[in-house]
Structures are given as C-alpha cells and as structure tokens.
VOGU-3710 file (C-alpha; in Angstrom, 3 decimals, decimal comma):
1> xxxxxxxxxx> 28,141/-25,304/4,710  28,925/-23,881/1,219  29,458/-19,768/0,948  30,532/-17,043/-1,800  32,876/-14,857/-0,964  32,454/-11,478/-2,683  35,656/-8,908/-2,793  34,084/-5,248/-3,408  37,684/-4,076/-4,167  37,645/-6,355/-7,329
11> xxxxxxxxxx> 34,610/-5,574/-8,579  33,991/-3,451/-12,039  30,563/-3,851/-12,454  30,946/-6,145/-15,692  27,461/-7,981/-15,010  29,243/-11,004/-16,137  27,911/-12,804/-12,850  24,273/-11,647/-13,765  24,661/-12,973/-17,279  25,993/-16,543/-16,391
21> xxxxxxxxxx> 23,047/-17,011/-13,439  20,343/-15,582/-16,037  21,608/-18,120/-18,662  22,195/-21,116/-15,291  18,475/-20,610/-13,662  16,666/-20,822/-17,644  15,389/-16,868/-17,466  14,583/-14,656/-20,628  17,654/-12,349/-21,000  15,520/-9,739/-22,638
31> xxxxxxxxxx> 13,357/-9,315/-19,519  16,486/-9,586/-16,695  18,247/-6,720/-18,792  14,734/-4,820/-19,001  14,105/-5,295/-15,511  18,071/-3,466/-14,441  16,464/-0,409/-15,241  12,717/-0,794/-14,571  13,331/-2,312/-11,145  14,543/-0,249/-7,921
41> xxxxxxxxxx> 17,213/-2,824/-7,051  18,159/-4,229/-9,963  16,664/-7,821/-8,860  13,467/-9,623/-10,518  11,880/-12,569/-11,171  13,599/-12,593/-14,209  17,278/-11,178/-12,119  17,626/-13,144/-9,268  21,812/-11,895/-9,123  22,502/-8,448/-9,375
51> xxxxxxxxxx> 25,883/-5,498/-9,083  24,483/-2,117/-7,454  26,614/0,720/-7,100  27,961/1,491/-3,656  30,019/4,866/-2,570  33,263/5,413/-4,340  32,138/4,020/-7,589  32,128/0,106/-5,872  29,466/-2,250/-6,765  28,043/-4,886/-4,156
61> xxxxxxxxxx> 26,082/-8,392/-5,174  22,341/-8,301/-4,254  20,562/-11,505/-4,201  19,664/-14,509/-1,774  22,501/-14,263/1,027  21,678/-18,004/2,128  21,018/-17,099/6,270  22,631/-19,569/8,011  19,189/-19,227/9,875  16,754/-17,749/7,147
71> xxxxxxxxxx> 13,873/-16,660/7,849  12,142/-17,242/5,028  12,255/-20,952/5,685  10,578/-20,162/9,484  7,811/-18,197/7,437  7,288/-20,400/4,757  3,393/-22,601/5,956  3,821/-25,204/3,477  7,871/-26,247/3,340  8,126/-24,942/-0,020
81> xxxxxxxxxx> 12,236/-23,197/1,289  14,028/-25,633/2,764  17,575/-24,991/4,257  19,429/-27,596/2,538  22,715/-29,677/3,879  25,004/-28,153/1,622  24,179/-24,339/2,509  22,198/-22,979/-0,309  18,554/-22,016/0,701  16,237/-24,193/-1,689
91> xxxxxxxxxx> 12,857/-22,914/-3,482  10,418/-26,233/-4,209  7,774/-24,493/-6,949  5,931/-27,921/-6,340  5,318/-26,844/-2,498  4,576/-23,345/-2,847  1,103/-21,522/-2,247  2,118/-17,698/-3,470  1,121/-16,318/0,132  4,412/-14,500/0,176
101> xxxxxxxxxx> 5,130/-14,473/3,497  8,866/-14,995/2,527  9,225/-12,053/0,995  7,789/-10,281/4,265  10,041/-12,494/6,131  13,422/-11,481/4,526  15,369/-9,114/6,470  17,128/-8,235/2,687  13,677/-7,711/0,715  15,582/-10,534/-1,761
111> xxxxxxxxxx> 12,406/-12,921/-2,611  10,590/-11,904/-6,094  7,039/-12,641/-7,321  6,307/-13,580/-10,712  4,159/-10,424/-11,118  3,935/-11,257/-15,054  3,052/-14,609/-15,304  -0,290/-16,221/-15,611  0,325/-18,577/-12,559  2,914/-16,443/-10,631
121> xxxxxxxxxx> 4,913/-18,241/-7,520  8,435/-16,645/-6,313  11,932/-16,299/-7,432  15,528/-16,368/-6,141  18,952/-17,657/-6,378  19,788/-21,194/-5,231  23,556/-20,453/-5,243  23,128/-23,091/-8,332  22,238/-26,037/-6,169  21,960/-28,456/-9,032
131> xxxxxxxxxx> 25,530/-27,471/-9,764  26,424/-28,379/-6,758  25,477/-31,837/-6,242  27,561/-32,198/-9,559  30,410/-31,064/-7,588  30,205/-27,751/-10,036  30,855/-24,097/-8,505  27,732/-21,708/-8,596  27,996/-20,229/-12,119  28,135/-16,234/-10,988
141> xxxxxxxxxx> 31,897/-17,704/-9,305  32,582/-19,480/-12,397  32,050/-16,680/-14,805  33,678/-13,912/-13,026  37,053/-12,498/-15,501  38,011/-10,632/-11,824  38,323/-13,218/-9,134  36,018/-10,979/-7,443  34,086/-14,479/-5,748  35,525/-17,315/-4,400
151> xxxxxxxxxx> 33,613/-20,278/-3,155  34,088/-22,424/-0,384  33,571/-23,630/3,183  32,089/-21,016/5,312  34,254/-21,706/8,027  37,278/-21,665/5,668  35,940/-18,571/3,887  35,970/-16,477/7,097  39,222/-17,453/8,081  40,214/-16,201/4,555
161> xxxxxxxxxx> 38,399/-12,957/4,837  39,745/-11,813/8,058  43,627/-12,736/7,047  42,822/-10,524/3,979  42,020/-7,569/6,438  45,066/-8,455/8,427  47,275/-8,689/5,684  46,460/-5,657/4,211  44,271/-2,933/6,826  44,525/-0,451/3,931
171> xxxxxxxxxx> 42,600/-1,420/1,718  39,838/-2,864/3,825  37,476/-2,212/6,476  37,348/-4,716/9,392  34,287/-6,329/9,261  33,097/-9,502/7,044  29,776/-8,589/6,138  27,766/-11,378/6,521  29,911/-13,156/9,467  27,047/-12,320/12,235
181> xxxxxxxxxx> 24,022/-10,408/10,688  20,538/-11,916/11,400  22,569/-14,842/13,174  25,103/-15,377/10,004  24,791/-15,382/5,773  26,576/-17,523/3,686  27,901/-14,682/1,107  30,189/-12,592/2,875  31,132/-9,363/1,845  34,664/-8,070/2,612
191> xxxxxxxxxx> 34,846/-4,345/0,973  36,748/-0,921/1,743  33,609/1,072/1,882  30,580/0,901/4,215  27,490/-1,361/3,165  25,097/-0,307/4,637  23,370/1,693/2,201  22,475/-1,716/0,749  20,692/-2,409/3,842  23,288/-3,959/5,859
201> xxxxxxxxxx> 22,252/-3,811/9,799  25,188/-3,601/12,878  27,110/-6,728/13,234  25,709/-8,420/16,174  21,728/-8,761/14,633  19,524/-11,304/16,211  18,204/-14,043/13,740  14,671/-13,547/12,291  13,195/-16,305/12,939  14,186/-16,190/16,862
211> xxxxxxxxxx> 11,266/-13,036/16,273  8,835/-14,536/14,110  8,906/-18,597/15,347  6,872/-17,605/18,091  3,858/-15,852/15,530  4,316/-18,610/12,350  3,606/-21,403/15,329  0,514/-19,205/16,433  -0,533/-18,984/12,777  -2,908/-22,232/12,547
221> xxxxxxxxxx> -4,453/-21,408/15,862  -4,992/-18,024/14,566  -6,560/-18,976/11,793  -8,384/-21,541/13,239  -9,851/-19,126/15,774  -10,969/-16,560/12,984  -12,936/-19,369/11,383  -14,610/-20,418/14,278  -15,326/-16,797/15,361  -17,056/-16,712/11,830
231> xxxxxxxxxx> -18,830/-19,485/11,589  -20,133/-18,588/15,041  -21,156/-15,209/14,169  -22,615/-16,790/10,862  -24,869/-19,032/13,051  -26,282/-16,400/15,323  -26,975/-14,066/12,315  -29,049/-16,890/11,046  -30,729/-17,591/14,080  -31,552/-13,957/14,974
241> xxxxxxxxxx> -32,750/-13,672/10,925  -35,295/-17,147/11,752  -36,717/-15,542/14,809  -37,001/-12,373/13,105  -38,696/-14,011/10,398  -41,421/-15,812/12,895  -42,258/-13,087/14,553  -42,750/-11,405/11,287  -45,300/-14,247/10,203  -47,539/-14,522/13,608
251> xxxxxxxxxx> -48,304/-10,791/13,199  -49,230/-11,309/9,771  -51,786/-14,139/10,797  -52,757/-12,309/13,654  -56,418/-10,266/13,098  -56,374/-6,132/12,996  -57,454/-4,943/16,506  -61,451/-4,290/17,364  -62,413/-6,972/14,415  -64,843/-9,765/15,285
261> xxxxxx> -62,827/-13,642/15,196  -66,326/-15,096/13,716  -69,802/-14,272/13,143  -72,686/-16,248/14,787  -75,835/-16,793/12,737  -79,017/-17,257/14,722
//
C-alpha cells in the first residue's frame, strides 16, 4: 500500500504541491487560487491539495488522507470510491449519484461538491492514481523544491518516520500522525508541533466504517420500509376519500325529510 510522507519541519508554504496537483487533476488555476481565500480550508472542487498554517508559523497538507479503512467507500450506495490495490482511494464520476454521503462520512470533512457546475458530482485527490500505474510518483511529491514528501510503502514509510523521531527527539514530537487514526491513513504526518487544530483526533481512533457499516447495510431496508409505509398510507387516504365520497352521493339522492316518495292519482 502506497503512502506520502509529509515533514512539517520542511515545509515553507511555497504552494508548489498545490500548483503541480491543480495542473495533474486538469482544474482551472484561476478558480483553485480564488478559492485559497474564499474557502475556510483552503480545499475546493477546484483545490483538492492544500498548505494551512499550523502554530509556530508551520504549514500542514489538507486533502484526501487515503484511510487505510475509509469511510467514504463504506458510505458510498452505488461503488462510485473504491479502495484500490495500490493505496490511493479512487473517485469513479461514471458511478456517482451526488447524494453526498461521503462527504458526511469523512472523519476529515476532505470530499468537495461541484457547487458551480451545471451537473455537479464530488472532488478529491487520487494521490495521482493514473501516475501511478505508470510507475510515476504523485505529482505534489514530484514538485516539491523542499523534500518536504517522500513516497513510498506504508510499511516502509513508518519505519522511516519513527527512526526520524529517534534520531533526532528535538526536533520532533513522537507521534506519526496518521499511523493509527480512524484505523490508519496513508499520508503520515511527522511534525514538531501539535496537529490537532487541523482536526487530528487521539491516536488510538476506531475506524469509521466499524460505526456506520451497521446503518449503510440498514439503508435499503430503510428505505424500502419508508416506501411501503407511504404507499400504504397513500392507499388508505384513497380509500377513506372513496367512502367519503359515497356517502356524500347517497345523501344527495336521498329525499328531504316529511316529502311524499310519489303521488297517487285517483
């Protein structure tokens, strides 16, 4: 399983990263750099990588962390996110019915919704997968001038990040971000200041979807059982509304009270 590891030390902020994945996923450039400042997190349809400022003048990445068990993929109805062999969680546009649920699902608030176009689905990063079946490196790694990312194994990765913090407990914290959160992400963080104001939880966070399986496999029966609730209620209005309607008709033919049925002629 492929992951992005992401050095907060290194980081300057260039947007370099930002610029290469605009340019990668085919976005408008005028609308990602519109959307830094109109958006609350930096991320859009149009910005699916992002740099936001963390204490002490660091910046962190924001964008899809690739669960190792994501969430999104449990809520998804229709298939349209798929957890693919290689790592990267995979959007299918083809698949998806804009109900959103991902973006409810995602313990990082990271899905986007086209809220400008005419036919509007859902954005994210794909950690490049396209590049990756060429054997290519995600292009945020690829353009960074810092060596703030590298890109790997995830298993090699951690190794990696936790002889960093051996090899030098100065300069940062002990934790890998990303190591255990909702069950394990594949970008890890290492960083000498604290996370969580980008809404990092404690280490040891159950997965998602061991909380939500048990309600997405419930959904069909739900829904099932509101539309035959309806379509019961429906029928009982109806018949209620024919009965009603018949008893309004046999008093009409009925006769006013006291007045003769006939008249017999000698």
């Amino acid at each position: 399983m492929v992951s992005i590891l992401f050095d907060v030390t290194r980081c300057t902020g260039c947007e370099r990263c930002v610029e290469a994945c605009v340019e990668a996923s085919g976005k408008d450039a005028a609308a990602a750099a519109s959307d830094r400042a109109t958006t609350p997190d930096g991320l859009s349809a149009n910005r699916l990588v992002t740099l936001a400022p963390v204490d002490s003048g660091r910046f962190s990445r924001l964008s899809c962390m690739h669960c190792v068990e994501p969430s999104c993929v449990a809520a998804c109805l229709v298939g349209g996110l798929t957890k693919s062999e290689l790592g990267p969680v995979v959007y299918d546009p083809g698949k998806c019915i804009g109900c959103r649920y991902c973006m409810l699902a995602c313990p990082f608030h990271v899905p986007r919704y086209e809220w400008d176009s005419t036919t509007p689905l859902m954005s994210k990063c794909s950690m490049c997968f396209d590049r990756l079946r060429e054997g290519r490196q995600p292009a945020c790694v690829e353009a960074c001038p810092n060596d703030v990312m590298i890109f790997g194994e995830r298993e090699d990765l951690l190794r990696r990040a936790h002889a960093m913090i051996r090899l030098e407990p100065g300069r940062y914290l002990p934790r890998v971000w990303g190591e255990h959160e909702f069950g394990g992400t594949s970008v890890l963080f290492v960083s000498d200041v604290d996370l969580a104001a980008l809404g990092w939880p404690e280490e040891r966070t159950a997965p998602i979807p061991s909380l939500t399986d048990p309600l997405i496999h419930k959904t069909p029966m739900i829904g099932f059982g509101v539309l035959f609730g309806s379509w019961a209620l429906s029928t009982i209005i109806q018949r209620r509304n024919k009965l009603m309607g018949g008893e309004e008709e046999g008093r009409e033919e009925e006769p006013a009270s006291g007045e003769p049925r006939g008249t017999d002629h000698d």
